[in-house]
Biopython code that builds the backbone (N, CA, C, O; Angstrom):
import numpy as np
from Bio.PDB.StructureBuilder import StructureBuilder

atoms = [
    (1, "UNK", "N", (59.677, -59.692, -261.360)),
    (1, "UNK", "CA", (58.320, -59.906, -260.875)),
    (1, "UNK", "C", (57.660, -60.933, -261.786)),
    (1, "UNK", "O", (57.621, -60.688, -262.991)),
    (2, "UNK", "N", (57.093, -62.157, -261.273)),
    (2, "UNK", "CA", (56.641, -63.497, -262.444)),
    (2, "UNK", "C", (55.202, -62.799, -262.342)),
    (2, "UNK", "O", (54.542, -62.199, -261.493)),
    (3, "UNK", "N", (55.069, -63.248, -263.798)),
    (3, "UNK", "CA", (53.409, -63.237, -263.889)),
    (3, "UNK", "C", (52.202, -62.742, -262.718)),
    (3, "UNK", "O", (51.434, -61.795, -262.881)),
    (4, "UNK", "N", (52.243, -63.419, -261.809)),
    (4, "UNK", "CA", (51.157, -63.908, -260.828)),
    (4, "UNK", "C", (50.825, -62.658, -260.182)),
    (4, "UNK", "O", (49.793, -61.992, -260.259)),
    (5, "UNK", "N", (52.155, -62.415, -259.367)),
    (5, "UNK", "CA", (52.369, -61.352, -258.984)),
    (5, "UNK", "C", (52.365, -59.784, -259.529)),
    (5, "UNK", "O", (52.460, -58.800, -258.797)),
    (6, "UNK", "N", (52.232, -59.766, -261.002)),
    (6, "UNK", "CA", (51.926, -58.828, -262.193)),
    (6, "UNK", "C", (50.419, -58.381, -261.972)),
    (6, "UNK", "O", (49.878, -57.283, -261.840)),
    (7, "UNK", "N", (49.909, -59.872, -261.991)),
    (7, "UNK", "CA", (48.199, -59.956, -262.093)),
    (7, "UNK", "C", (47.975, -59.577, -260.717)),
    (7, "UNK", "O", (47.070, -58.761, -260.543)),
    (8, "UNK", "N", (48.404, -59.861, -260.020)),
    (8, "UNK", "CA", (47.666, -59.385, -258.266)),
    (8, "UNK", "C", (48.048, -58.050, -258.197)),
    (8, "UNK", "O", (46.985, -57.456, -258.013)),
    (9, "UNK", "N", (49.079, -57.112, -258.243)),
    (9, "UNK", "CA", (49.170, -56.082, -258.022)),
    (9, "UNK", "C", (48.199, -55.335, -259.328)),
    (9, "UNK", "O", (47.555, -54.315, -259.081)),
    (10, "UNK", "N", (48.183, -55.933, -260.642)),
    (10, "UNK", "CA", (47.388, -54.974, -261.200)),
    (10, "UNK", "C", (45.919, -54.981, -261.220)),
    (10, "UNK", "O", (45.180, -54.246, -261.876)),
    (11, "UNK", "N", (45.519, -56.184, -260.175)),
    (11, "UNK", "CA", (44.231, -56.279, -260.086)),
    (11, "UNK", "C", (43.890, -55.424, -258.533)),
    (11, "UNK", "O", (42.775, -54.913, -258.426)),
    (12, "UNK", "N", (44.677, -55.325, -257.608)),
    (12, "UNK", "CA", (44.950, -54.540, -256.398)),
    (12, "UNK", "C", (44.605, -52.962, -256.982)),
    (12, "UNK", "O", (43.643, -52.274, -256.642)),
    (13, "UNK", "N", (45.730, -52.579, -258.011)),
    (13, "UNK", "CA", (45.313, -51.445, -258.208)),
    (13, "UNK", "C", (44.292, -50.624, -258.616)),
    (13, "UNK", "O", (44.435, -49.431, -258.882)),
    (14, "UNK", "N", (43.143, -51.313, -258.676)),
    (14, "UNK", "CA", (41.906, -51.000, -259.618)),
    (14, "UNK", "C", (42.027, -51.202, -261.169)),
    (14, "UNK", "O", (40.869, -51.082, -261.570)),
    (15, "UNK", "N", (42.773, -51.429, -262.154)),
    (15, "UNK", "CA", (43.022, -51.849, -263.079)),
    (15, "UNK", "C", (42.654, -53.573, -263.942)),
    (15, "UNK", "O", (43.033, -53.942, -265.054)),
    (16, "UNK", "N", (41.948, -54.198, -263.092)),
    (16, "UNK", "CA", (41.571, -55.098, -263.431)),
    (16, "UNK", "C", (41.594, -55.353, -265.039)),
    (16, "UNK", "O", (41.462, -54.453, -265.868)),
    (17, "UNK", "N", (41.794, -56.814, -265.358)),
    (17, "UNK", "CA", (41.344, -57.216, -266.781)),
    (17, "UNK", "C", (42.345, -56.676, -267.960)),
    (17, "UNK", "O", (42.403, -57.021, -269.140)),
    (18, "UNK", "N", (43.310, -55.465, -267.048)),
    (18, "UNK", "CA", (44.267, -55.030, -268.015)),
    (18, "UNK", "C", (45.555, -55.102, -267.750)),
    (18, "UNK", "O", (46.059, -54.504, -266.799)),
    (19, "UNK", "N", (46.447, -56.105, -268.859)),
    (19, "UNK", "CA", (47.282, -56.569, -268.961)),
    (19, "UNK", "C", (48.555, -55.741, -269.336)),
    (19, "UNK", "O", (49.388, -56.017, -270.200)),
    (20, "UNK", "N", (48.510, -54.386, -268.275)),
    (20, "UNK", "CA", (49.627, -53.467, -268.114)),
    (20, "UNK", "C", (51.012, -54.373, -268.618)),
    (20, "UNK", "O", (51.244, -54.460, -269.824)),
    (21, "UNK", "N", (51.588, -54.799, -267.974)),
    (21, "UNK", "CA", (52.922, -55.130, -268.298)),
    (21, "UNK", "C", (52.878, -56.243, -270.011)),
    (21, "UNK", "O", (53.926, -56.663, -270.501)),
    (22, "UNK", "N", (51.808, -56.459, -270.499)),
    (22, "UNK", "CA", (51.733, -56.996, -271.611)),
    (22, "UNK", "C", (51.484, -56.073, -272.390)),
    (22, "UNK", "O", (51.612, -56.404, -273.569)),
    (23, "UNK", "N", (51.084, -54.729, -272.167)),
    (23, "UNK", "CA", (51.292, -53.842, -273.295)),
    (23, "UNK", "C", (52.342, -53.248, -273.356)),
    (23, "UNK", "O", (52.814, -53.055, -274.476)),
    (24, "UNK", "N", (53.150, -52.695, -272.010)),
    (24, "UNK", "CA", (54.352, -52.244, -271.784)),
    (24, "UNK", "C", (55.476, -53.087, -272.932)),
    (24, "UNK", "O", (56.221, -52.526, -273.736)),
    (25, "UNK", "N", (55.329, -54.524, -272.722)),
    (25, "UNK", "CA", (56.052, -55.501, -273.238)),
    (25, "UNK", "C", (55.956, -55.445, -274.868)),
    (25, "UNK", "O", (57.004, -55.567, -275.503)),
    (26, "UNK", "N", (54.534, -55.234, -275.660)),
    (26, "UNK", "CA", (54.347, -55.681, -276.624)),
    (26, "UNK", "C", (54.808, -53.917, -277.470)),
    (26, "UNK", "O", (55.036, -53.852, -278.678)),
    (27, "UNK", "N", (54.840, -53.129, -276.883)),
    (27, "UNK", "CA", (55.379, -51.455, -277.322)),
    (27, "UNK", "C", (56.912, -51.799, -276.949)),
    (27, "UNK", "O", (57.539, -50.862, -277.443)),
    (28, "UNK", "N", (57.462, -52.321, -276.576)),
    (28, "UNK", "CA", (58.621, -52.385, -276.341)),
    (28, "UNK", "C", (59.373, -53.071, -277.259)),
    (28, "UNK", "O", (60.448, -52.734, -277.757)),
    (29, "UNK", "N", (58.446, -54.479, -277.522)),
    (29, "UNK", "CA", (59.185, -55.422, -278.592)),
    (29, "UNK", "C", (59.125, -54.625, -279.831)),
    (29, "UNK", "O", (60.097, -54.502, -280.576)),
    (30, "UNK", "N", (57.712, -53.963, -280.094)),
    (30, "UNK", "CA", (57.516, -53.599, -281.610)),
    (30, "UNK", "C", (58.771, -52.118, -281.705)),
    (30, "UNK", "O", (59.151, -51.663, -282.784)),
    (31, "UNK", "N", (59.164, -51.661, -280.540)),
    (31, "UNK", "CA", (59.870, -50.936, -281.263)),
    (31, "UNK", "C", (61.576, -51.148, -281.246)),
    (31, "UNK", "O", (62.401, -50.353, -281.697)),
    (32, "UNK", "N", (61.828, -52.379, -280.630)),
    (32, "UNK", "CA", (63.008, -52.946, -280.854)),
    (32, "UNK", "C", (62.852, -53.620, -281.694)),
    (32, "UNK", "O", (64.003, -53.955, -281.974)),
    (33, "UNK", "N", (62.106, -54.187, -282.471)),
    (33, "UNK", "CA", (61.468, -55.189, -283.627)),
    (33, "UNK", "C", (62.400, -56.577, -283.179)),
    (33, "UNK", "O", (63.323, -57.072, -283.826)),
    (34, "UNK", "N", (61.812, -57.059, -281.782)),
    (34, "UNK", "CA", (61.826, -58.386, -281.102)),
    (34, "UNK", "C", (60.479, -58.949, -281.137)),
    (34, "UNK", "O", (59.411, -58.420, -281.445)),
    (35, "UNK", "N", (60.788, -60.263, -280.712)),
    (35, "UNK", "CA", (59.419, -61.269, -280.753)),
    (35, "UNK", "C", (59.133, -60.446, -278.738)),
    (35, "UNK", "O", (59.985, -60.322, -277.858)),
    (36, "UNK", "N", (57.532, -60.046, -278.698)),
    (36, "UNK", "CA", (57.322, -60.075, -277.192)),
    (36, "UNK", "C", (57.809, -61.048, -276.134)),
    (36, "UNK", "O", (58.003, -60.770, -274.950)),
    (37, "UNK", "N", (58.028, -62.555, -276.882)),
    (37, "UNK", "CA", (58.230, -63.429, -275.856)),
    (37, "UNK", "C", (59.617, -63.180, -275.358)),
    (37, "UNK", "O", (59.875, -63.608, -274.233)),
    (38, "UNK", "N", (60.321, -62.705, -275.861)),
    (38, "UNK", "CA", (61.665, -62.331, -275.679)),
    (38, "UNK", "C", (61.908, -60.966, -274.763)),
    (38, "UNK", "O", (63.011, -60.673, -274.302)),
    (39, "UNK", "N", (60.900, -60.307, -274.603)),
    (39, "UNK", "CA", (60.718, -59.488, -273.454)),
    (39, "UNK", "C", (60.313, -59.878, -272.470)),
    (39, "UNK", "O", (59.611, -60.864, -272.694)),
    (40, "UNK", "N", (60.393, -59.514, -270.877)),
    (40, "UNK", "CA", (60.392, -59.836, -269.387)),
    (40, "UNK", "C", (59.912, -58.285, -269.207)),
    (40, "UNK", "O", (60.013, -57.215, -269.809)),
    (41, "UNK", "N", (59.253, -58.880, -267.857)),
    (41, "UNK", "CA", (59.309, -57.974, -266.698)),
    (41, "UNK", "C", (60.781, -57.582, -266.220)),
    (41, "UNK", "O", (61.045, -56.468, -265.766)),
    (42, "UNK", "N", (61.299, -58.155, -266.303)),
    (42, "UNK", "CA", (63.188, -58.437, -265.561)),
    (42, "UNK", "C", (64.026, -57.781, -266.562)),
    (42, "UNK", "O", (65.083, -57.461, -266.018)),
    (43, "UNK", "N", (64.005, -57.447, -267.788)),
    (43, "UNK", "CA", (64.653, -57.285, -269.339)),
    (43, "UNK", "C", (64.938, -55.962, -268.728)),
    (43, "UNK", "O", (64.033, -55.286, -268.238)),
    (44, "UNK", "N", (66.156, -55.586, -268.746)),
    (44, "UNK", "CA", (66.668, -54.155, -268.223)),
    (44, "UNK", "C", (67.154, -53.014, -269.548)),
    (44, "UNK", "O", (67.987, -53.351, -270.390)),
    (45, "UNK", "N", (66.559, -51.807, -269.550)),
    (45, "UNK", "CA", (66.638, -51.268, -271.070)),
    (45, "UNK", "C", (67.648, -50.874, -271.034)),
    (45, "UNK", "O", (67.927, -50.786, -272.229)),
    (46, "UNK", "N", (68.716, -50.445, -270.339)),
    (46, "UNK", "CA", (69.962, -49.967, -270.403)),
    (46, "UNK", "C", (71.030, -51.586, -271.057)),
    (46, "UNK", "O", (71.410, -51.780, -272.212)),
    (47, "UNK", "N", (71.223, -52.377, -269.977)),
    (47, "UNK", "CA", (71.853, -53.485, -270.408)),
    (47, "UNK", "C", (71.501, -54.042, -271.485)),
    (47, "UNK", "O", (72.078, -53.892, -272.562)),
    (48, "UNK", "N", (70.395, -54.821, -271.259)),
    (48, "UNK", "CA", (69.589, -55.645, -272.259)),
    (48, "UNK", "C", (69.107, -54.982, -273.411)),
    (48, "UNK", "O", (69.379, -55.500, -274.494)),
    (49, "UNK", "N", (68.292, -53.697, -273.388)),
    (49, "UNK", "CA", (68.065, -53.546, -274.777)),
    (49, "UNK", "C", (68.907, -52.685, -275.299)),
    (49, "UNK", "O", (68.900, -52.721, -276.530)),
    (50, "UNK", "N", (69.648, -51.905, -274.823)),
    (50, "UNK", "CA", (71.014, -50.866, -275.127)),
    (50, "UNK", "C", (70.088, -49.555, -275.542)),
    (50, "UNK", "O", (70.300, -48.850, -276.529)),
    (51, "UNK", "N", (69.104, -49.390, -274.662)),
    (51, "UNK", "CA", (68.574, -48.312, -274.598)),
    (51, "UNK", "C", (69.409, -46.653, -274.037)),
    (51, "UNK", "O", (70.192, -46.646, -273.087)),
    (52, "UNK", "N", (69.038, -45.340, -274.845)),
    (52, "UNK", "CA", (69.734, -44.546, -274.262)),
    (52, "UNK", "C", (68.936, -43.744, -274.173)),
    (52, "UNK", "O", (67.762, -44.041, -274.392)),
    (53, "UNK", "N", (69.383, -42.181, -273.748)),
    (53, "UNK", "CA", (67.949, -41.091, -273.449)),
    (53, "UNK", "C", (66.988, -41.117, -274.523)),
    (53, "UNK", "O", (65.777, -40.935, -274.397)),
    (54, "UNK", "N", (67.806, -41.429, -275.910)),
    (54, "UNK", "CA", (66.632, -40.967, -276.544)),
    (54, "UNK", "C", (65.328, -41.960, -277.179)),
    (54, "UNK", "O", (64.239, -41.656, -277.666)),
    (55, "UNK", "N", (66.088, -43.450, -276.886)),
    (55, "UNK", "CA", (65.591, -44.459, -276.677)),
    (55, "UNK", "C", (64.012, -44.304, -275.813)),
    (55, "UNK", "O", (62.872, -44.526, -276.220)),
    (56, "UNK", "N", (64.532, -43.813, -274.420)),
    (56, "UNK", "CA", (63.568, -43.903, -273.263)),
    (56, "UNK", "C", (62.703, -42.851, -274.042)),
    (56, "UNK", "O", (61.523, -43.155, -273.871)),
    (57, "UNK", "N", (62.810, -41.820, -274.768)),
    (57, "UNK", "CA", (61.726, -40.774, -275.237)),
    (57, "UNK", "C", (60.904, -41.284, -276.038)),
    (57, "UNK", "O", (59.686, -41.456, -276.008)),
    (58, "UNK", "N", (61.805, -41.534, -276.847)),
    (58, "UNK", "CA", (60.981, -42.679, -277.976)),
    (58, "UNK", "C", (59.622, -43.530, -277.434)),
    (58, "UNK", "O", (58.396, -43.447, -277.513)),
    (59, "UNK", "N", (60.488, -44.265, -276.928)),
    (59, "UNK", "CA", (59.157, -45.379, -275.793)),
    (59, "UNK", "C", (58.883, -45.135, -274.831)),
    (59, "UNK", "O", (58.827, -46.036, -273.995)),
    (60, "UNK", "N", (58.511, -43.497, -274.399)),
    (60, "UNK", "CA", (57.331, -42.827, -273.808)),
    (60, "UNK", "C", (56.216, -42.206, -274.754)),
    (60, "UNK", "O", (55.040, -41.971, -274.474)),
    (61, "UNK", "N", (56.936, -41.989, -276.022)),
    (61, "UNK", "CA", (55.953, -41.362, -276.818)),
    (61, "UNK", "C", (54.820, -42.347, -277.303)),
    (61, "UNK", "O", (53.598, -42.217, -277.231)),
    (62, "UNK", "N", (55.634, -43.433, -277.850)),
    (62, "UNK", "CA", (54.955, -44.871, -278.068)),
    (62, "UNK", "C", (53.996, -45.407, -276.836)),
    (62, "UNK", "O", (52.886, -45.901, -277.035)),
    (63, "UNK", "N", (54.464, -45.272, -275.810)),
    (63, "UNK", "CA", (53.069, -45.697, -274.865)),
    (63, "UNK", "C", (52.275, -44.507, -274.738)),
    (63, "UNK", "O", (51.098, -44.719, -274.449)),
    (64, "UNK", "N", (52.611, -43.347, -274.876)),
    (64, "UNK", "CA", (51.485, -42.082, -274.775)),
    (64, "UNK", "C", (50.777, -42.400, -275.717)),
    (64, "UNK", "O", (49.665, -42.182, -275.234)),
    (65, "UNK", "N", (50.510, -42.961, -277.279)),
    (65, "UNK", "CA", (50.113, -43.169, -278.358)),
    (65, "UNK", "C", (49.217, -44.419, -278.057)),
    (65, "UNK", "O", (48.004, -44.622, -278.122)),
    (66, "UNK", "N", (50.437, -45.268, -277.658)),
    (66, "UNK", "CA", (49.526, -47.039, -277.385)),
    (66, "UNK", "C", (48.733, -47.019, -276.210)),
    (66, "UNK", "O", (47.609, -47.496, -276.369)),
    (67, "UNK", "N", (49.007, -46.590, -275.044)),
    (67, "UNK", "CA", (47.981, -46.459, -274.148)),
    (67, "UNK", "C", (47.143, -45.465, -274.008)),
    (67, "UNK", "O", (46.064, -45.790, -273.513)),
    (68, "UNK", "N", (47.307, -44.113, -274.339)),
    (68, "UNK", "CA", (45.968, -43.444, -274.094)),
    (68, "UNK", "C", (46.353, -42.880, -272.779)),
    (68, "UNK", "O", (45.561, -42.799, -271.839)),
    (69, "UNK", "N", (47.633, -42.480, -272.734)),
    (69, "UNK", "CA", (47.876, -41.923, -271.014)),
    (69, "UNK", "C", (48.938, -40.803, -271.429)),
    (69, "UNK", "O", (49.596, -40.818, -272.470)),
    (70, "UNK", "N", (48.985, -39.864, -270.465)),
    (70, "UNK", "CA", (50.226, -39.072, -270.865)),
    (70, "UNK", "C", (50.612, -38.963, -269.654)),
    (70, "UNK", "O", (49.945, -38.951, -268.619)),
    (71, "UNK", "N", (52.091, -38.855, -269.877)),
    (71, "UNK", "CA", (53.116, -38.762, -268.625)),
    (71, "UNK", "C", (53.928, -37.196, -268.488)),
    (71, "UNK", "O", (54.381, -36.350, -269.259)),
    (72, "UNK", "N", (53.783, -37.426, -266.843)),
    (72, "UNK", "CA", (54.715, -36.098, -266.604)),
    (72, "UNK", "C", (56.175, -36.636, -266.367)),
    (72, "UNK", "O", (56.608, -37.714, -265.961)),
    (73, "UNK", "N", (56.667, -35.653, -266.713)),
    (73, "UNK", "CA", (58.272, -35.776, -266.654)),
    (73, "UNK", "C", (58.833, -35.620, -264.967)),
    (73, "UNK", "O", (59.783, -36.093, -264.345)),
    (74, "UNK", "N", (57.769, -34.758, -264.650)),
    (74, "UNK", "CA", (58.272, -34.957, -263.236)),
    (74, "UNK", "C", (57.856, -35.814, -261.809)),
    (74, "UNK", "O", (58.085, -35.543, -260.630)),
    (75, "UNK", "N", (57.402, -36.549, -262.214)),
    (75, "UNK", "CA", (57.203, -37.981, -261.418)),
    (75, "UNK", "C", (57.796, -39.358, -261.883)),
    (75, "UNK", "O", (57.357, -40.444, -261.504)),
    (76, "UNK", "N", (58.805, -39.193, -262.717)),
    (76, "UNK", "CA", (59.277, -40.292, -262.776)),
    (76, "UNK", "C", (60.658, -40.357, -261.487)),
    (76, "UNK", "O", (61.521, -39.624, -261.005)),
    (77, "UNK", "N", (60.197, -41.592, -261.390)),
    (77, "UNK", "CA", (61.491, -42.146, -259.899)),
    (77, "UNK", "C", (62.678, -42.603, -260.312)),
    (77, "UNK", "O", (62.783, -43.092, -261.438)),
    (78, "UNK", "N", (63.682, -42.515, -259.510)),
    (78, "UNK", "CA", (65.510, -42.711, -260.542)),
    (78, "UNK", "C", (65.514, -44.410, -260.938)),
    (78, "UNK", "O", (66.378, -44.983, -261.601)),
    (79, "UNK", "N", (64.348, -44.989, -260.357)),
    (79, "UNK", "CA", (64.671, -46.606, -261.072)),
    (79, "UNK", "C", (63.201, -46.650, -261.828)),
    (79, "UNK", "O", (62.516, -47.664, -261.700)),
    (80, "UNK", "N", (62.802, -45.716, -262.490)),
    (80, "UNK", "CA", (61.218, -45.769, -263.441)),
    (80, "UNK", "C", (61.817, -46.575, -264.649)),
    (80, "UNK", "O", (60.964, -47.167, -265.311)),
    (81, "UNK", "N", (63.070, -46.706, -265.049)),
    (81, "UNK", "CA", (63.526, -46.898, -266.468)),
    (81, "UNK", "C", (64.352, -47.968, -266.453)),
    (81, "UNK", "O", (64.950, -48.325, -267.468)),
    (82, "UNK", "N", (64.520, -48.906, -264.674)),
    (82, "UNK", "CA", (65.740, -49.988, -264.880)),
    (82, "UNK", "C", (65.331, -51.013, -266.016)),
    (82, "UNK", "O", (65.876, -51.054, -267.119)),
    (83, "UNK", "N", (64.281, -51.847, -265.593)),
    (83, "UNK", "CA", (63.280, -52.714, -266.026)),
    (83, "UNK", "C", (61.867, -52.354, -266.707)),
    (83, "UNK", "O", (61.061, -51.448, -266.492)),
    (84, "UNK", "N", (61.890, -53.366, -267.561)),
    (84, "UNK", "CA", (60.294, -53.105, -268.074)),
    (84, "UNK", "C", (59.462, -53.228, -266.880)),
    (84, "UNK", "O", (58.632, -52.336, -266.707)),
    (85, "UNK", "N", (59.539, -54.223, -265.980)),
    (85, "UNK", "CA", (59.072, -53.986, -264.613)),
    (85, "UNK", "C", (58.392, -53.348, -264.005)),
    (85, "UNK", "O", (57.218, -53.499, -263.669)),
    (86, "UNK", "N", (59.579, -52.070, -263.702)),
    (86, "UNK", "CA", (59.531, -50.709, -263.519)),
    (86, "UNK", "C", (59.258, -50.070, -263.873)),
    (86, "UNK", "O", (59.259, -49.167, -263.037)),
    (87, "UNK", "N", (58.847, -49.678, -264.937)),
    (87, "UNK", "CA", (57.995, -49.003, -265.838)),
    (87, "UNK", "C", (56.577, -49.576, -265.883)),
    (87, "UNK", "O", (55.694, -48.887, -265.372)),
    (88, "UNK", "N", (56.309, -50.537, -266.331)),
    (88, "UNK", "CA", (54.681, -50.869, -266.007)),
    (88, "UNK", "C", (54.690, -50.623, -264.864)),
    (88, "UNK", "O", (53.596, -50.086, -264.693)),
    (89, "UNK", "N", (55.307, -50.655, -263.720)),
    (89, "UNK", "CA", (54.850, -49.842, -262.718)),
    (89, "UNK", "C", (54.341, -48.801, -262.573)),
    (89, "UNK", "O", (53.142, -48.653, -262.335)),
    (90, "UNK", "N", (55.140, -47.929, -262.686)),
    (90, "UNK", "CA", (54.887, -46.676, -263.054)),
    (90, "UNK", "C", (53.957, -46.571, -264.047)),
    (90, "UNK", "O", (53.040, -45.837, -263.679)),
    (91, "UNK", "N", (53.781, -47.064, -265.330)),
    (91, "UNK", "CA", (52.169, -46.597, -266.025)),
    (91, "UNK", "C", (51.159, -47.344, -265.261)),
    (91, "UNK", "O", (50.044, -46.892, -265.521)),
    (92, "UNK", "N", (51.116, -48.385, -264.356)),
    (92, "UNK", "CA", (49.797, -48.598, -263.559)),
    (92, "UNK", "C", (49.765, -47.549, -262.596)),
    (92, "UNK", "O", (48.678, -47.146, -262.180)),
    (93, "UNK", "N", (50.728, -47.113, -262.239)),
    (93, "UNK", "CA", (50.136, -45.377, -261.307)),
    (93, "UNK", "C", (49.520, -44.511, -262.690)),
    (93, "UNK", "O", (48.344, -44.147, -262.689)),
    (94, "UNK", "N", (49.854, -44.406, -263.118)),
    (94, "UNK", "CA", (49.507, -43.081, -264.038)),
    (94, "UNK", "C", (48.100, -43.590, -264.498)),
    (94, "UNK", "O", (47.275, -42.727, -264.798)),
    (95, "UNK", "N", (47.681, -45.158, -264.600)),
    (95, "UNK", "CA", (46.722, -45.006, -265.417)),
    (95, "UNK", "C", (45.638, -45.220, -263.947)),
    (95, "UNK", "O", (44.424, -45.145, -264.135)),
    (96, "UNK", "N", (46.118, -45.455, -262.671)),
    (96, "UNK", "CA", (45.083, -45.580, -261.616)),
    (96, "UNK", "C", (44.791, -45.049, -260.427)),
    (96, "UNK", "O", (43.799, -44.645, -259.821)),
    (97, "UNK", "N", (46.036, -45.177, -260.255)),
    (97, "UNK", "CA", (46.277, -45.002, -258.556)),
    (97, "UNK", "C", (46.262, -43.950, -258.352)),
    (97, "UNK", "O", (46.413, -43.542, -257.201)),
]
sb = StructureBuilder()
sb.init_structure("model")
sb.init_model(0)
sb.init_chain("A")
sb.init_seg("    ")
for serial, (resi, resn, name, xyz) in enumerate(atoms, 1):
    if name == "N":
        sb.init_residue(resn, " ", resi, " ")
    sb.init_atom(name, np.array(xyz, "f"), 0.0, 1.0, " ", f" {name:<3s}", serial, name[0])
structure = sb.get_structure()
Protein backbone atom coordinates (compact mmCIF):
# COMPACT_ATOMS: atom_id res chain seq x y z
CA UNK A 1 0.00 0.00 0.00
CA UNK A 2 2.13 3.50 -1.16
CA UNK A 3 1.80 6.34 0.94
CA UNK A 4 -1.27 8.08 -0.62
CA UNK A 5 -3.36 5.46 -0.23
CA UNK A 6 -2.14 5.07 3.67
CA UNK A 7 -3.28 8.78 4.01
CA UNK A 8 -6.78 8.31 2.34
CA UNK A 9 -7.82 5.32 4.13
CA UNK A 10 -6.55 6.78 7.41
CA UNK A 11 -8.18 9.93 6.83
CA UNK A 12 -11.57 7.84 5.69
CA UNK A 13 -11.37 6.25 8.92
CA UNK A 14 -11.89 9.14 11.20
CA UNK A 15 -8.31 9.19 12.26
CA UNK A 16 -7.19 12.13 10.55
CA UNK A 17 -3.70 13.95 11.05
CA UNK A 18 -2.47 10.57 12.43
CA UNK A 19 0.24 8.96 10.87
CA UNK A 20 -0.83 5.26 11.88
CA UNK A 21 1.45 3.35 9.68
CA UNK A 22 4.40 5.85 10.66
CA UNK A 23 4.13 4.89 14.12
CA UNK A 24 3.52 1.24 13.40
CA UNK A 25 6.84 1.70 11.30
CA UNK A 26 8.87 3.79 13.74
CA UNK A 27 7.97 0.88 16.92
CA UNK A 28 8.98 -1.55 14.59
CA UNK A 29 12.35 -0.11 13.50
CA UNK A 30 13.21 0.87 17.18
CA UNK A 31 12.74 -2.53 18.16
CA UNK A 32 14.64 -4.23 15.41
CA UNK A 33 17.18 -1.33 15.90
CA UNK A 34 16.76 -0.42 11.94
CA UNK A 35 16.76 3.02 10.40
CA UNK A 36 12.53 3.60 9.86
CA UNK A 37 13.36 4.32 6.30
CA UNK A 38 14.18 0.83 5.88
CA UNK A 39 10.75 -0.18 6.97
CA UNK A 40 7.56 -0.39 4.41
CA UNK A 41 4.15 -0.86 4.54
CA UNK A 42 5.10 -4.09 2.26
CA UNK A 43 8.18 -5.30 4.86
CA UNK A 44 6.75 -8.78 5.84
CA UNK A 45 7.70 -9.75 9.66
CA UNK A 46 7.99 -13.34 9.13
CA UNK A 47 10.37 -13.14 5.93
CA UNK A 48 11.84 -9.83 6.17
CA UNK A 49 12.24 -9.19 9.71
CA UNK A 50 12.57 -12.99 10.92
CA UNK A 51 9.98 -12.32 13.29
CA UNK A 52 8.52 -15.27 15.48
CA UNK A 53 5.59 -15.65 18.13
CA UNK A 54 7.42 -14.09 20.49
CA UNK A 55 8.64 -11.41 18.34
CA UNK A 56 4.85 -10.55 17.39
CA UNK A 57 4.23 -10.26 21.47
CA UNK A 58 6.93 -8.21 21.93
CA UNK A 59 5.64 -5.65 19.25
CA UNK A 60 2.17 -5.73 20.55
CA UNK A 61 3.31 -4.82 23.86
CA UNK A 62 5.44 -1.99 22.35
CA UNK A 63 2.48 -0.50 20.46
CA UNK A 64 0.13 -1.01 23.59
CA UNK A 65 2.87 1.29 25.36
CA UNK A 66 3.58 3.59 22.13
CA UNK A 67 0.11 4.07 21.15
CA UNK A 68 -2.12 4.23 24.00
CA UNK A 69 -4.43 1.34 22.67
CA UNK A 70 -4.83 -2.12 23.91
CA UNK A 71 -5.52 -5.09 21.86
CA UNK A 72 -7.63 -8.13 22.10
CA UNK A 73 -6.23 -11.29 21.20
CA UNK A 74 -9.29 -12.27 19.78
CA UNK A 75 -9.83 -10.12 16.83
CA UNK A 76 -6.85 -10.48 15.25
CA UNK A 77 -7.36 -11.88 11.46
CA UNK A 78 -4.91 -14.88 10.10
CA UNK A 79 -3.10 -12.10 7.82
CA UNK A 80 -3.06 -9.22 10.97
CA UNK A 81 0.80 -10.10 11.18
CA UNK A 82 1.86 -10.66 7.23
CA UNK A 83 2.95 -7.01 6.71
CA UNK A 84 3.48 -3.95 8.62
CA UNK A 85 0.62 -3.03 6.32
CA UNK A 86 -1.51 -5.27 7.94
CA UNK A 87 -1.09 -4.46 11.07
CA UNK A 88 -1.52 -0.68 10.89
CA UNK A 89 -4.50 -1.89 9.64
CA UNK A 90 -5.63 -3.47 12.16
CA UNK A 91 -4.47 -0.73 14.87
CA UNK A 92 -6.52 1.89 12.71
CA UNK A 93 -9.60 -0.40 13.64
CA UNK A 94 -8.73 -0.59 17.15
CA UNK A 95 -7.96 2.97 17.47
CA UNK A 96 -11.39 4.02 15.33
CA UNK A 97 -13.56 2.22 13.55
Amino acid sequence: MDGAKVLAQETANGIAGRDVTGEVIRSVAAMTRRQPESVTAETRFHQDLDFDSTNVLELLMRLEADLDIEFDPDTFGAGAFETVGSLSAHVRQVLGD
